[in-house]
C-alpha positions as CSV (number, residue, x, y, z in Angstrom):
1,X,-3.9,11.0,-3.6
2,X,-1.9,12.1,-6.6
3,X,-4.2,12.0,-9.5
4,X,-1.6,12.9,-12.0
5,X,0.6,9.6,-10.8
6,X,-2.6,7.6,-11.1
7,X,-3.5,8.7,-14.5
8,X,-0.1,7.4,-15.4
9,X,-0.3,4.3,-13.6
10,X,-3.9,3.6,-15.9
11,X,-2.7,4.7,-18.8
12,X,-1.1,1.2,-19.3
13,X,-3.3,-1.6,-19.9
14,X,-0.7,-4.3,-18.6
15,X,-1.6,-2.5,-15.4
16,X,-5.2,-2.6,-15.6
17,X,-5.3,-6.1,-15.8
18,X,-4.1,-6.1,-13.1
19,X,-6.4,-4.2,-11.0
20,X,-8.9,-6.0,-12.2
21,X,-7.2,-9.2,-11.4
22,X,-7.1,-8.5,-7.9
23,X,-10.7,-7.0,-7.6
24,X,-11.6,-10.7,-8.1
25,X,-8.5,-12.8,-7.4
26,X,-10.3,-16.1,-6.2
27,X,-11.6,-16.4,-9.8
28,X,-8.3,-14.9,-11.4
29,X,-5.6,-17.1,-9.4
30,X,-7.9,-20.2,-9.2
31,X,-5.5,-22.6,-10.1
32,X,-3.2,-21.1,-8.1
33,X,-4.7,-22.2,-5.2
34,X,-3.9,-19.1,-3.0
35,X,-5.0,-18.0,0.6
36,X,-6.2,-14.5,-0.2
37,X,-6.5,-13.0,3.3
38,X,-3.4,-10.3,2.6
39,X,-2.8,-10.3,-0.8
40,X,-1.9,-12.3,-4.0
41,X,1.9,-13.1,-3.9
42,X,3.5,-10.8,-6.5
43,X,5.2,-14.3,-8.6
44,X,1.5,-15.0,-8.9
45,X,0.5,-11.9,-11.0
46,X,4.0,-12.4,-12.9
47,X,3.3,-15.9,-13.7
48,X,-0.5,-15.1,-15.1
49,X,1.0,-12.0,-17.1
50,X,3.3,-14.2,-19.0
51,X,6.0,-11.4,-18.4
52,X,9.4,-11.3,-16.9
53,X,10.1,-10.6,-13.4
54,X,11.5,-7.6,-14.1
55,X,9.1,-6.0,-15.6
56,X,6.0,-6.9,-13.8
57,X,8.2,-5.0,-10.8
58,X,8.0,-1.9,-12.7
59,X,4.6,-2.5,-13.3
60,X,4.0,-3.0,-10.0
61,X,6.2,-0.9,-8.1
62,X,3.9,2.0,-10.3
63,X,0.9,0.8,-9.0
64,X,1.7,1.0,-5.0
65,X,4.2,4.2,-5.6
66,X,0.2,5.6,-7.3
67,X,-1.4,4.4,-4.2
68,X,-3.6,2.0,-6.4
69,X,-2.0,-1.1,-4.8
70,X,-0.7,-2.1,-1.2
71,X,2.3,-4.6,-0.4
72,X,2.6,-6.7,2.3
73,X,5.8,-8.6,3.1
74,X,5.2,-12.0,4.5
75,X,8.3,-13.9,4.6
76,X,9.8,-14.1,1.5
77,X,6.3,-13.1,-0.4
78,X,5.5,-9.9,-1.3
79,X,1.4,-10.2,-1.3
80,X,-0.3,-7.3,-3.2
81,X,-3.9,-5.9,-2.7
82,X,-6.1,-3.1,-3.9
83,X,-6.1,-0.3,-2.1
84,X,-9.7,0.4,-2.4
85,X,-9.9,3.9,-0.7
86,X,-7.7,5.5,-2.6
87,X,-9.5,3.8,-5.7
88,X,-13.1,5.2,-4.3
89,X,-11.5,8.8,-3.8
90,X,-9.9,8.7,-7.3
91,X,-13.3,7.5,-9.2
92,X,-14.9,10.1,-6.9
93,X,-12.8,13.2,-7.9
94,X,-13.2,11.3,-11.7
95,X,-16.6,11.6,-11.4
96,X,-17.2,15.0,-9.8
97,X,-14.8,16.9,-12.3
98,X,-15.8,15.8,-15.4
């Protein structure tokens, strides 16, 4: 776990709509009407940002290259999830050093 990168990856709050987005994504992608078993397909979280493709990729790509976020390839989706360990052992070390 690199704390540093996840500080960074936090520090933006584009990306922390995000995390919370997909700590509940049956009531954030309702009207998608989305299996959620692996993930929320990545032109999901684009289209509910209202930004372009390109940057919700960075966005993104920041999140998993953290460790915050998990993709999944499924055909041509890219389905993203939380990557709730590493979120446990980050609010962990949060909590025990300050």
């Amino acid at each position: 776990m690199n704390a540093n990168l996840i500080h960074k990856a936090l520090a933006s709050p584009v990306r922390r709509d995000i995390l919370a987005w997909l700590k509940t994504p049956a009531d954030a992608f309702a009207q998608e009407r989305i299996e959620f078993g692996q993930g929320v397909p990545s032109n999901a979280i684009q289209a509910r940002s209202g930004l372009s493709q390109s940057t919700m990729s960075a966005h993104l790509s920041l999140l998993v290259d953290a460790g915050l976020l998990v993709s999944t390839r499924v055909g041509p989706f890219v389905l993203m999830s939380r990557n709730e360990e590493v979120i446990r052992a980050f609010v962990t070390q949060m909590h025990s050093s300050l």
